[in-house]
Residue, then its C-alpha position, 0 to 999 in steps of 0.5 A: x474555491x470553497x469546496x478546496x477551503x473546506x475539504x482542506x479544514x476537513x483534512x486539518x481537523x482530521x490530522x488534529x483528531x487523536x490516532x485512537x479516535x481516528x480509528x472510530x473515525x475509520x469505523x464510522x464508514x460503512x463497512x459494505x461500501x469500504x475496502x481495506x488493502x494491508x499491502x504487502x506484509x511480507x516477511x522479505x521487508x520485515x526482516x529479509x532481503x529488503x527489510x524497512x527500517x521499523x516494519x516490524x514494530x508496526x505488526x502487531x498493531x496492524x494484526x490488531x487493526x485486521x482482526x477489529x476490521x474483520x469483525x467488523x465486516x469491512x472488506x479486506x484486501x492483502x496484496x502480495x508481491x510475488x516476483x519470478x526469479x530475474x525479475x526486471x526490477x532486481x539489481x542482480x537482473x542487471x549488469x554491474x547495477x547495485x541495488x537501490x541504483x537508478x534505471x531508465x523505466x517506462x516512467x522515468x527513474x526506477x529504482x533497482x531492488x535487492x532480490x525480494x518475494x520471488x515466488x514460493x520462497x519463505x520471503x515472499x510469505x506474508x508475516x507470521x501475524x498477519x492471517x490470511x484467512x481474515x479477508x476476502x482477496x489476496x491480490x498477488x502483483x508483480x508476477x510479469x518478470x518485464x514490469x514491475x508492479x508498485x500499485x494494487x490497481x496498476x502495472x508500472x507500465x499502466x496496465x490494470x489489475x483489475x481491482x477498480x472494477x471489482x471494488x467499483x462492482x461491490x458497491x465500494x465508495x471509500x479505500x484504506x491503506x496501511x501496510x508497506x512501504x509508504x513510500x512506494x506499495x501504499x502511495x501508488x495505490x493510494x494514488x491510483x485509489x484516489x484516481x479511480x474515484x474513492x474516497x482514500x484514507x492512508x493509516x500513517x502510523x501502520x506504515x513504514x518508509x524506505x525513504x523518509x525524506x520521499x515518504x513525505x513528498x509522497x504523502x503531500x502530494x496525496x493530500x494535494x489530491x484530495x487524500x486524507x492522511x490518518x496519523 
């Protein structure tokens, strides 16, 4: 109980911080035990088929924040969404089904998507801002047309990726999360971060949401894991 107690103030005391000492915050933990994921910026949810709403106001900071962390020396992961053509988790995949439109999946309700980031199109490139050679793995998902891929650690239908076992062999205790969409790509990695054992920060303020209303579900039920949320 004591240890839920003060985990808890440690939460509160971060939330009551100002976003540019949070930033010092983030730089205070070592950056070779400290992966950075920028998940999934790319230019179909920035301003193509399945654009969240105010994506694009957060690119610079998040260009800013990569440059910073690079210098740094954290370690910085870009995840990429990279969907065949017919993928499972298109509307178009399915019959008379609309986008956004709900099916039966292995985990219950799925959600049906626009056509987004299938490979090699111009959606599916990452944002102009966001440099690619200012990091050190970009970790594509998403590529089995039968199962789509929210997490950068798992498959939808629980298969790894393989990320843990790479961060786990570098040394990497604490996670950070920021990039697109808050309430699916960065929560079920964070999520998944969590259940793999790191230490997982999500930068609120270099997200954006499909869904507000899920967006903050999600993110209360990451602080009731034991999450720390950066806004």
């Amino acid at each position: 109980m004591k240890n839920i107690m003060k985990i808890k103030r440690m939460m509160k005391s971060l939330l009551d911080i100002p976003f540019v000492e949070k930033i010092k915050y983030i730089s205070s933990l070592r950056p070779e035990e400290t992966a950075i994921l920028i998940i999934d910026m790319q230019n179909d949810f920035i301003s193509g088929s399945l654009r969240i709403q105010d994506a694009e106001t957060i690119m610079n900071p998040v260009a800013t924040f990569q440059d910073k962390a690079w210098i740094m020396g954290y370690y910085i992961i870009l995840t990429q969404d990279w969907h065949p053509k017919n993928h499972e988790s298109f509307a178009s995949s399915h019959l008379k089904a609309k986008p956004f439109d709900k099916i039966q999946g292995i985990k219950g309700l799925d959600t049906l998507w626009p056509d987004h980031c299938i490979q090699g199109t111009i959606g599916a490139k990452f944002y102009e801002k966001i440099n690619i050679d200012k990091c050190h793995l970009i970790l594509r998902k998403g590529f089995n047309i039968n199962v789509d891929s929210y997490s950068a650690f798992k498959e939808n239908d629980g298969s790894g990726t393989g990320l843990n076992s790479l961060l786990l062999e570098r040394g990497m205790k604490n996670i950070v999360l920021l990039g697109l969409a808050t309430d699916f790509c960065v929560f079920y990695s964070a999520m998944d971060a969590l259940e793999g054992g790191f230490s997982t920060y999500l930068l609120s303020r270099l997200t954006k949401p499909v869904d507000n209303e899920l967006a903050n579900n999600r993110l209360k039920e990451f602080l009731d894991k034991g999450g720390f949320i950066l806004n």
